[in-house]
C-alpha positions as CSV (number, residue, x, y, z in Angstrom):
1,X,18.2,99.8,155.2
2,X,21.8,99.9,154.9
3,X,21.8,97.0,152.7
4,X,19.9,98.9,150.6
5,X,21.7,101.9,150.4
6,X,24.9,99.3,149.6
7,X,23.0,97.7,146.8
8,X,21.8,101.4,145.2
9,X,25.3,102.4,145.7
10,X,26.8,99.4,143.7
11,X,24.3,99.6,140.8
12,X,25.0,102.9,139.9
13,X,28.8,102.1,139.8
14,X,27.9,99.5,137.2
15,X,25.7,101.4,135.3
16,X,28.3,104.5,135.1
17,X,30.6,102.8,132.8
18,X,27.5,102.2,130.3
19,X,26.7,105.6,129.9
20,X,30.4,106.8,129.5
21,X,30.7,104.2,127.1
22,X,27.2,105.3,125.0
23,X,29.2,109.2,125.2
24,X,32.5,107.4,123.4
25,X,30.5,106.2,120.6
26,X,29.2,109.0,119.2
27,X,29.8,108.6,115.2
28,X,30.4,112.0,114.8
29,X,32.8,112.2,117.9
30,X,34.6,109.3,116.6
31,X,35.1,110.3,113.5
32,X,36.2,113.9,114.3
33,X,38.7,112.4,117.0
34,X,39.9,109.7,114.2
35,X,40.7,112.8,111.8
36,X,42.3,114.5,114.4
37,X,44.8,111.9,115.3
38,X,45.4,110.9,111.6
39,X,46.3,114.5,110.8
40,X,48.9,114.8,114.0
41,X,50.2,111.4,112.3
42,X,50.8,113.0,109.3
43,X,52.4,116.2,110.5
44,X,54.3,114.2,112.6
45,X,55.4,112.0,109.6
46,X,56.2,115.5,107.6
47,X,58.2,116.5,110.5
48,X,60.4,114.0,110.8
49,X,59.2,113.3,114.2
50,X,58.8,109.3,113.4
51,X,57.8,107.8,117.0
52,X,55.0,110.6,117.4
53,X,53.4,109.0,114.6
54,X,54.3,105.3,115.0
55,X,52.6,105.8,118.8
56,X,49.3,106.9,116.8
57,X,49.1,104.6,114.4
58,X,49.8,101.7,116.2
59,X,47.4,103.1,118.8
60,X,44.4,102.8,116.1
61,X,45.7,99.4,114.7
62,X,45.2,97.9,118.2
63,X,41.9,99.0,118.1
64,X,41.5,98.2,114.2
65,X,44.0,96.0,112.8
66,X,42.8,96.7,108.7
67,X,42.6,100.6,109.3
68,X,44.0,101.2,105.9
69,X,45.4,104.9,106.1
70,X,47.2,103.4,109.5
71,X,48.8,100.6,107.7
72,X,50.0,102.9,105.0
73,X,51.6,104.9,108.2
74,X,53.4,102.0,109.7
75,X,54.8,101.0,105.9
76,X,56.0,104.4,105.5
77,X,58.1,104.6,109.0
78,X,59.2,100.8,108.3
79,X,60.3,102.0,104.7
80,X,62.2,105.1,106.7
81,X,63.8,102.5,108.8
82,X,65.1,100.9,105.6
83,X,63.4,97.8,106.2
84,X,61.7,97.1,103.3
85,X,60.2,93.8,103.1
86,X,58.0,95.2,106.3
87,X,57.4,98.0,104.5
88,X,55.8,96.4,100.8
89,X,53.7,94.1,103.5
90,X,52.5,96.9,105.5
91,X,51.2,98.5,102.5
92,X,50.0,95.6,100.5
93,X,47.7,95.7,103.1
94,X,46.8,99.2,102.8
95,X,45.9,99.0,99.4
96,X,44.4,95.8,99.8
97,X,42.0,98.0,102.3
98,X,41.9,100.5,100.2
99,X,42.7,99.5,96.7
100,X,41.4,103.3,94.8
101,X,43.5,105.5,97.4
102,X,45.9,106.8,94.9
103,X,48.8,107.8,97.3
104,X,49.0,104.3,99.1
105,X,49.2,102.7,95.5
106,X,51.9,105.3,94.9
107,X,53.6,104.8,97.9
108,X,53.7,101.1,97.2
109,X,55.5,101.7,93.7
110,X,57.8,103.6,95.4
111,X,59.1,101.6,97.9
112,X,58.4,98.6,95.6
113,X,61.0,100.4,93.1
114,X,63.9,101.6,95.8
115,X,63.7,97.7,96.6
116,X,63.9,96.3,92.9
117,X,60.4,94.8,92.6
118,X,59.9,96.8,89.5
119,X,56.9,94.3,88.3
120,X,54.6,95.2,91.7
121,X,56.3,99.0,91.7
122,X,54.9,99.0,88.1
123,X,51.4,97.7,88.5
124,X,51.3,99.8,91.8
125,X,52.4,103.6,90.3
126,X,50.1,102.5,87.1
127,X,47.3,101.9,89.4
128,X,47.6,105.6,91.2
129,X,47.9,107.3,87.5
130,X,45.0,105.2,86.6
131,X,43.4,107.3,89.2
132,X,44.8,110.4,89.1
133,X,46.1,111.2,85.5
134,X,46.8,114.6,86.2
135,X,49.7,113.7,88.4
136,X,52.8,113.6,86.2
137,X,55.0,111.9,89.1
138,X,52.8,108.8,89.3
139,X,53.1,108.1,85.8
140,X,56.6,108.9,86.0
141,X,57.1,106.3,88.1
142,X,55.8,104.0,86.4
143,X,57.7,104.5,83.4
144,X,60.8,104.2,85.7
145,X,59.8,100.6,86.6
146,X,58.2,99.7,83.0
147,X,62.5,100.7,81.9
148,X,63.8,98.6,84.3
149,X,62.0,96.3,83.3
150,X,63.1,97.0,79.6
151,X,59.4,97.4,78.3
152,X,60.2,100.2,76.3
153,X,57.0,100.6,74.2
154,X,54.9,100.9,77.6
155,X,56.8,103.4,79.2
156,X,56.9,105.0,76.4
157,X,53.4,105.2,76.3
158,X,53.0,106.2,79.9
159,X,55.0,108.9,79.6
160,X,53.3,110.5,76.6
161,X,50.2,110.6,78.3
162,X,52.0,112.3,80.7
163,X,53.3,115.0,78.9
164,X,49.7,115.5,77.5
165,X,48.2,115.6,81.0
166,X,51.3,117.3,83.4
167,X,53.7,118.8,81.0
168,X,55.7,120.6,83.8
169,X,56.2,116.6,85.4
170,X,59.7,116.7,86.2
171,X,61.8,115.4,83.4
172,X,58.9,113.4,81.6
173,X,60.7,114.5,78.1
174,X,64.6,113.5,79.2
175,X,62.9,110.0,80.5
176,X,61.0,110.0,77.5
177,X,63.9,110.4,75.3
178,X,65.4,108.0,76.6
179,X,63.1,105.6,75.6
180,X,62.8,106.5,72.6
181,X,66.5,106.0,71.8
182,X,67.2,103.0,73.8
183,X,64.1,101.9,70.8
184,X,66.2,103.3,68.1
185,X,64.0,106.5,67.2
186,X,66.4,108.9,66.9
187,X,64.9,111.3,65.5
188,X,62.1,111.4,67.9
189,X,64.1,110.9,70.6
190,X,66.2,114.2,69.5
191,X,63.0,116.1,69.0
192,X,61.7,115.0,72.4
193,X,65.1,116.2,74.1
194,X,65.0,119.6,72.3
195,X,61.3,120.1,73.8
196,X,62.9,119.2,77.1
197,X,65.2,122.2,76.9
198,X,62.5,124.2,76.0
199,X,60.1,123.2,78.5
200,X,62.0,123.5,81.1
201,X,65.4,124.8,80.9
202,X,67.2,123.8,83.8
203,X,66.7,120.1,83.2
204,X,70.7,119.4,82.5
205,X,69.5,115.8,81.7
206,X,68.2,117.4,78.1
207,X,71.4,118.6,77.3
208,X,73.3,115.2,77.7
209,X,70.6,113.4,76.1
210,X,70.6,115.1,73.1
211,X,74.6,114.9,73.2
212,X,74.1,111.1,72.8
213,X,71.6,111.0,70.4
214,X,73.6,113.4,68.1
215,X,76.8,111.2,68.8
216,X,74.7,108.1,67.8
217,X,73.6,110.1,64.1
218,X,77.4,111.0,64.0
219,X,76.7,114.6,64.3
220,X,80.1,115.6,66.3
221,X,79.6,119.2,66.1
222,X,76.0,119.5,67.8
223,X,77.2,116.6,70.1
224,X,80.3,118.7,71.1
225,X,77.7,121.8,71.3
226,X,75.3,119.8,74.0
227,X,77.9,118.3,75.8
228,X,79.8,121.6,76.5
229,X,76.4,122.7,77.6
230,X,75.9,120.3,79.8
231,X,79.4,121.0,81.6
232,X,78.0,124.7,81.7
233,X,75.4,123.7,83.9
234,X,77.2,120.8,86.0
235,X,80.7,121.6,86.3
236,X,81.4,119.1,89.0
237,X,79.3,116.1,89.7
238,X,80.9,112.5,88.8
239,X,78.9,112.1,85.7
240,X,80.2,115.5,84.6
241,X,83.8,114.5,85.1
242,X,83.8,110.9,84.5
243,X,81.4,110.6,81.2
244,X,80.9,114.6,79.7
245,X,84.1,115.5,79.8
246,X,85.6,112.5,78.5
247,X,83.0,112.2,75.7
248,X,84.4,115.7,74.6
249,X,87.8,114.3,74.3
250,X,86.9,111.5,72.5
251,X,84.3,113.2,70.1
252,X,87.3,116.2,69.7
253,X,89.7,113.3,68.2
254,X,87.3,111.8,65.9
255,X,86.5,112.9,62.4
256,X,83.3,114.5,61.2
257,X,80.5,111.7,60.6
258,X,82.8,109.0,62.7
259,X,82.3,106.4,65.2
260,X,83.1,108.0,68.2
261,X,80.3,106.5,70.7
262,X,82.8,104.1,72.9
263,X,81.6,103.6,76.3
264,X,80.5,106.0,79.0
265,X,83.2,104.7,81.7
């Protein structure tokens, strides 16, 4: 009889474990517990507070080492630890998992531009504006890696649609005239930078672009007129001292319609 008992006893320890483990797989559980700890990752990540989220993800990666949105996680902290070649891995894999997640892709070109791999940064940020063209800053960018990469007639491209979809896109029109005068079209380059100024005032970047593109036409008085602008609204930072102001000296000393574009030291 007391065997019995024994044997009872024992097969009910054995079977416990089987119905706590049917409980733990719930679908809807899982998923609501997966969201959960995702989101405290994020915060955490927003917070600054880097080994509250590296705990988590790595938690689900040991359970699920292709969970895409975990990846992306452990490329971000290993791009915040400046270690970059970790960080392009991590989140080739995270697009790889997830190739139409439009903030991996653009957290790819990112990372992929801080670290001078402007072809992947520019396939990357034009795959997350391919997805969401309404977001200005993928686009931009892209653009930013299409330069580096001196394919002016692309970014130029890029960043027109960008102007038609996100307008307010944070200096679209100074990066877009830019391009346009590193292609030689002054004129649309100097249209482009007065939109700037008008679009969004602030932008100091306007003011010194159109500076160079009237220097380049030989227009001294508007490029003295934009420059002095420009030292208006930056009175301090290097550029301001070591290019603006000495372009005003130089442009002050040379004649009406002269060469006075000399380097920007």
């Amino acid at each position: 009889m007391a065997r019995t008992s024994w044997v009872i006893a024992l097969s009910g320890l054995l079977l416990l474990p089987a119905c706590e483990q049917e409980k733990q797989v719930d679908p809807a559980a899982a998923a609501e517990s997966m969201k959960k700890r995702l989101g405290a990752a994020r915060a955490f990540l927003k917070e600054d507070k880097f080994e509250e989220a590296r705990a988590i993800y790595k938690g689900v990666l040991a359970g699920d080492p292709n969970h895409a949105e975990s990846l992306w996680g452990m490329g971000r902290l290993a791009y915040e630890d400046n270690n970059y070649d970790k960080a392009i891995e991590l989140l080739e894999k995270a697009v790889a998992g997830a190739p139409d997640n439009a903030e991996f892709q653009a957290t790819l070109g990112e990372v992929a531009l801080n670290h001078k791999k402007f072809d992947r940064s520019a396939a990357a940020y034009g795959k997350a504006f391919e997805l969401e063209e309404g977001n200005g800053d993928y686009g931009i960018g892209q653009a930013k890696a299409l330069k580096e990469l001196k394919k002016w007639e692309e970014a130029a491209k890029v960043l027109k649609l960008v102007a038609e979809n996100d307008e307010q896109a944070e200096f679209v029109y100074t990066e877009l005239g830019e391009v346009l005068l590193e292609q030689g079209k002054q004129d649309e380059a100097l249209r482009t930078y007065m939109k700037a100024q008008t679009v969004h005032p602030s932008d100091k970047k306007a003011r010194a672009g159109a500076a160079l593109v009237y220097e380049a036409k030989g227009d001294i008085k508007h490029a003295l007129d934009e420059w002095s602008a420009y030292i208006r609204m930056d009175c301090c930072s290097d550029y301001s001292k070591n290019v603006a102001r000495k372009k005003m000296l130089t442009l002050k000393q040379a004649p009406e319609g002269g060469d006075a574009s000399g380097g920007e030291g």
